[in-house]
N, C-alpha and C positions, 0 to 999 in steps of 0.2 A: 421482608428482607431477602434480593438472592443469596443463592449458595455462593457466589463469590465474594460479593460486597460483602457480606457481616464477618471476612477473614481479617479485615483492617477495623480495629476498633474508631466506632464514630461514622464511619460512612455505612449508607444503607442503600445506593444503587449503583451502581458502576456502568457510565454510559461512553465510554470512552474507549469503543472495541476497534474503529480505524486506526489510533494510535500502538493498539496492543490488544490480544484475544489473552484470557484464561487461558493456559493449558490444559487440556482435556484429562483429568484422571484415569482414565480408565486407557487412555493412550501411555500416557506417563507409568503407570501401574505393568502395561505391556513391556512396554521398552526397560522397565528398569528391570521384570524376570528372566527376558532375555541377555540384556547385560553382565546379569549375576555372576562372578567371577572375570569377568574378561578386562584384562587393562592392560593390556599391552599397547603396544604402538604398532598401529595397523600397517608401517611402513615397513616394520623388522620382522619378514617373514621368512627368515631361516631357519627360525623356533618356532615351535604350535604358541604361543604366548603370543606373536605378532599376528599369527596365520589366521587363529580367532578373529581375532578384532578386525584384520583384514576381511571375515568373509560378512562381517555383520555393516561394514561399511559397502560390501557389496550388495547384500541385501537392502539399505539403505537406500541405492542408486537407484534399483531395479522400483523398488516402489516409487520413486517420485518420479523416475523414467513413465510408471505404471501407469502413474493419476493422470500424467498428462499425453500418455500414447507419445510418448517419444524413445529412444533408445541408449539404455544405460548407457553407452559410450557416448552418449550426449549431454550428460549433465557434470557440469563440474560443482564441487560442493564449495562455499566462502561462507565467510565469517556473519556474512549480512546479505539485506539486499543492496543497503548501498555500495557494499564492496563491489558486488555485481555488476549493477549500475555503470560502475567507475569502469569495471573493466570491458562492458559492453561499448561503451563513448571510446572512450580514452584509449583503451586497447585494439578496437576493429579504426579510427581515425589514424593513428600511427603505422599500425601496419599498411594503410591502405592509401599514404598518402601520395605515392609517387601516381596512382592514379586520378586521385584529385584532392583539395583542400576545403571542399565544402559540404557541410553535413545540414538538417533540419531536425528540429526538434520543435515540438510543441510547448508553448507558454506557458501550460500549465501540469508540466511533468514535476516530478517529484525533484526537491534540490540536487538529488546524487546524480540525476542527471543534467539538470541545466545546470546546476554549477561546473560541472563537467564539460557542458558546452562551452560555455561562458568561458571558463581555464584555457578549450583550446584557440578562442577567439583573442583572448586576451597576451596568451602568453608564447601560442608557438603557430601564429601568422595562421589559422585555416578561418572561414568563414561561416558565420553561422548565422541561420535564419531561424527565427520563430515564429513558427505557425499558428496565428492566434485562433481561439475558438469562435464558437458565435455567443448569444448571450446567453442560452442554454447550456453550455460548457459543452458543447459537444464541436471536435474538431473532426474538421468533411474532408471528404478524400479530393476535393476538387481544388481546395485551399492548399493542401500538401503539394497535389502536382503543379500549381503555379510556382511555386518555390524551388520545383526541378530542375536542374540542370546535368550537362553531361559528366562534368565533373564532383557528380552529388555521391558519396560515397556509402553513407549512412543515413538513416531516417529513425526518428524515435520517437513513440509515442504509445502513453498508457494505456494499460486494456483499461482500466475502470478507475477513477481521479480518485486521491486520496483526500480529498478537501468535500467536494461537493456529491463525489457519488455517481460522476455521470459516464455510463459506458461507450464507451470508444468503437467507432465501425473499423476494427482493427482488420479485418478479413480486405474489407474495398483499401484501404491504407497501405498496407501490403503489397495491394496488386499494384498500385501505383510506384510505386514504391522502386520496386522490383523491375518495371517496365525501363526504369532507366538505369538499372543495373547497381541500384543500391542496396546494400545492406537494410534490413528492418529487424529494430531491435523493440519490444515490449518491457517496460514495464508490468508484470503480473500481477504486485503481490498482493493486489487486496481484490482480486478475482476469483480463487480456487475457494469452493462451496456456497457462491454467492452468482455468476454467472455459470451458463454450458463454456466447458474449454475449448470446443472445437476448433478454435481464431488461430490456437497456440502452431497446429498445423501448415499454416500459413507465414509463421514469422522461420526468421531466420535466429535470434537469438530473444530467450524469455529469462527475464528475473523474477524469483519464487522466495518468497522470506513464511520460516515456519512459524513467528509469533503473530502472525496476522490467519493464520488456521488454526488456531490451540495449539501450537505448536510450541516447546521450548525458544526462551529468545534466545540467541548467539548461532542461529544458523539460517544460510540464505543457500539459494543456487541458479549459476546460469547456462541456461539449455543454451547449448550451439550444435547447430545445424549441421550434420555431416556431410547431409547428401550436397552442400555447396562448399566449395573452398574457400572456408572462411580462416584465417589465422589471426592469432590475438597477441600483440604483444602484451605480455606481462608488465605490472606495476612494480613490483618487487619480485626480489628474489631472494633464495635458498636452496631447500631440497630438492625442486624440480616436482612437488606431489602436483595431484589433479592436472597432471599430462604437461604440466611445467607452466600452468596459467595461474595457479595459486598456491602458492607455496607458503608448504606449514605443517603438521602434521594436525591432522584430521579431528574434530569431532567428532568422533564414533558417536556417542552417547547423545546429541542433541543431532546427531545427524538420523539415527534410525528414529526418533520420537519425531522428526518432521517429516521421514517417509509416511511413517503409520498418522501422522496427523493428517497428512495431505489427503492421504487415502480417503478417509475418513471423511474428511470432510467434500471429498467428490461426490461421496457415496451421499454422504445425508443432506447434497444439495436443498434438494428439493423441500423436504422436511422442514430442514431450517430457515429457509428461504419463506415456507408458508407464514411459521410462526414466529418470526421476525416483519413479516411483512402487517401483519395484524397489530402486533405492538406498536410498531413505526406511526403507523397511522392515526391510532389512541394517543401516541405523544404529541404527535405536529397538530391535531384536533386539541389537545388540552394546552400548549403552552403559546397556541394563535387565541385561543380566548383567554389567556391569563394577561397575550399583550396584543388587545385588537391593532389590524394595520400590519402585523408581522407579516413576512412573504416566505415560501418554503422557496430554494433555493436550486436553481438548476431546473434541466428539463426531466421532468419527474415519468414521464414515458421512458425514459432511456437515461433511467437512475436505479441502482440496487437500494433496497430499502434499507439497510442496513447503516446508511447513512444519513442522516437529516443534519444539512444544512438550513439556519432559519436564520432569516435579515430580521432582528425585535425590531420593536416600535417604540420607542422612550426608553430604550437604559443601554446603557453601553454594554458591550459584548463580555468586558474585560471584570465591569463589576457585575454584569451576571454569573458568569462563571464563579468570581471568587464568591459570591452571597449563596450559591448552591454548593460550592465545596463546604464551605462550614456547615453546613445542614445535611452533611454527609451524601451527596450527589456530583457523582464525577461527571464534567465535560468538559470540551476544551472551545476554546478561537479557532483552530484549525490545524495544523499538520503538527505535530510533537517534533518535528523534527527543519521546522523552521527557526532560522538564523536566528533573527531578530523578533520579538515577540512585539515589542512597539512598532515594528513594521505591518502595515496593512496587507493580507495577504497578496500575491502576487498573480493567486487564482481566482481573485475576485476582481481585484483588479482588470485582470484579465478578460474577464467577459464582463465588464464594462462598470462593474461598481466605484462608486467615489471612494477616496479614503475612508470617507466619514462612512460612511454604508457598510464597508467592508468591517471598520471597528466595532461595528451592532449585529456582526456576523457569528452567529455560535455553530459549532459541530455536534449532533449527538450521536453517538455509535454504537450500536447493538447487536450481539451478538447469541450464538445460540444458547447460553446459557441466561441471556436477560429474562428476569421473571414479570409478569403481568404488577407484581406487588411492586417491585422495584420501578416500574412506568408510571403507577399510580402514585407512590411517593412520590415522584420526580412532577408529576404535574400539580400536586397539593403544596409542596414547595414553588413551583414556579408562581402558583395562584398566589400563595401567601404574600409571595416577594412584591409579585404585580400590588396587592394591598397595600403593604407598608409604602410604597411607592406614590402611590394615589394620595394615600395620608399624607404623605410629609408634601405634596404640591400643595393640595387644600391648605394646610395648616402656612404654609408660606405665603399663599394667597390669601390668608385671611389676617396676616399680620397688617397692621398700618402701616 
């Protein structure tokens, strides 16, 4: 049993780390000695009570500025990444529209951003294209530039898919991007300790969510680009914090536990990345023979391991999932953060799967704290289920 799974009585593996990472203790353990006494409001710094909190929120900046070589006055802190998201789309579209009304987006980006597209196509007259992947999930920068035009304002497209795992040539994207003087906004969050960041250099704006690095949930943020004149209109208003793009008074506390998480998790890239990649491969080997005919999912040269995507063969995606939660193994259908759950994903869809295909599509997710035991549970449960499976066809087939 891992160290996280046996914290919820009944479950013994927890493979569900693209929807959400454990927070890291010993990151959590940091952040909370440093905290110790501080609670003021980082905005009221006329008193040492605000002045604190204010410097630990700058601390804060500097590290995730740190992890990903950009510069504190670059990152604004929000609530999420969908916040982000939203104000990456929505906020650089409105300001930018008297230059043009048409943006691109990839088919297979996270909701906060196509619904996002979708909103402005729908509700306030701009145009939107969606650039489909091929059937590897991987979207080409020769597909983006066909979509260009002069009045293209924006471009968006994930560094690494939160469904299938597959990394995005975000650097050639960019360039093209860029070539017609649009905006390029990434998608981050399930890149930092799983890919090199170098791409980030290249965009103009990156969304960063801490519960996808061990980080605490409730905190996200989006890098914008200085050295280009980008302006965002705001979604709401208030107090004018995070330079008048997001207003609210600040997470101190989940915001410094996602600097030092981030950090962290740059640092032990590689580490985690080995022993993650070993695990990954012992799963998709044990639950292809638990259901001969399964296919692993995406183009697997130019997917992080950390996620397996698997098309089974004879059961549905929906009753595998729920027949492994009872047996105390978490996994999902695909993004936790999908609309409709009876809806077939739209990232499968997307690179060419049928409905029906997409329903027999399961996500597993593993992170740096998934244990070898907790992999080997998870394929003696899958084996077992494939069993009773077999049974109950014979047993139908051998009825009169």
């Amino acid at each position: 049993m891992g160290p996280v799974s046996g914290r919820i009585r009944g479950m013994k593996a927890y493979l569900d780390n693209m929807a959400s990472t454990p927070a890291d203790p010993d990151v959590m353990n940091r952040a909370a000695a440093r905290l110790a006494g501080i609670f003021g409001n980082p905005h009221s710094t006329l008193h040492p009570f605000g002045r604190e909190a204010a410097a630990v929120l700058s601390e804060a900046r500097a590290l995730v500025a740190g992890a990903i070589s950009a510069r504190p006055d670059e990152i604004v802190f929000t609530p999420s990444a969908t916040i982000a998201d939203n104000l990456a789309v929505l906020g650089i579209a409105r300001a930018r529209k008297r230059r043009g009304r048409h943006i691109v987006v990839s088919a297979i980006e996270h909701p906060a951003v196509l619904m996002a597209a979708l909103h402005l196509r729908q509700e306030e007259d701009f145009e939107v294209d969606l650039v489909m992947p091929d059937q590897g999930g991987i979207v080409r920068p020769e597909a983006v530039e066909a979509l260009l035009r002069p009045d293209t304002t924006l471009v968006s497209v994930m560094a690494v898919n939160n469904e299938i795992g597959t990394i995005q040539p975000i650097q050639a994207i960019a360039s093209v991007a860029k070539g017609c003087g649009a905006f390029f906004h990434t998608d981050a969050s399930q890149a930092p300790g799983r890919i090199s960041l170098d791409f980030v250099r290249h965009a103009d704006l990156v969304t960063l969510s801490s519960h996808k690095v061990h980080g605490p949930r409730g905190a996200g943020a989006l890098m914008i680009r200085r050295r280009r004149d980008i302006n965002i209109k705001p979604l709401f208003f208030g107090g004018g914090q995070e330079g008048g793009i997001c207003s609210g008074t600040a997470n101190v506390d989940a915001a410094l536990a996602f600097g030092m998480a981030l950090e962290l998790a740059v640092t032990r890239r590689e580490v985690d990345s080995a022993h993650v990649a070993r695990l990954s491969a012992e799963l998709a080997r044990g639950v292809m023979d638990a259901f001969p005919g399964s296919v692993v999912v995406g183009d697997r040269e130019m997917s992080i391991p950390h996620c397996l995507s698997i098309r089974l063969e004879g059961i549905p995606g929906e009753t595998f999932v729920s027949r492994m939660a009872r047996v105390g193994v978490a996994v999902s259908l695909g993004s936790a953060c999908h609309g409709d759950p009876a809806a077939p994903s739209h990232v499968l869809t997307a690179i060419g799967m049928t409905a029906a295909e997409a329903r027999r599509t399961v996500r597993f997710g593993l992170g740096r704290f998934t244990t070898a035991e907790e992999i080997a549970y998870a394929e003696q449960m899958a084996t077992s289920l494939a069993g009773e499976l077999l049974s109950g066809r014979q047993a139908a087939e051998a009825r009169p």
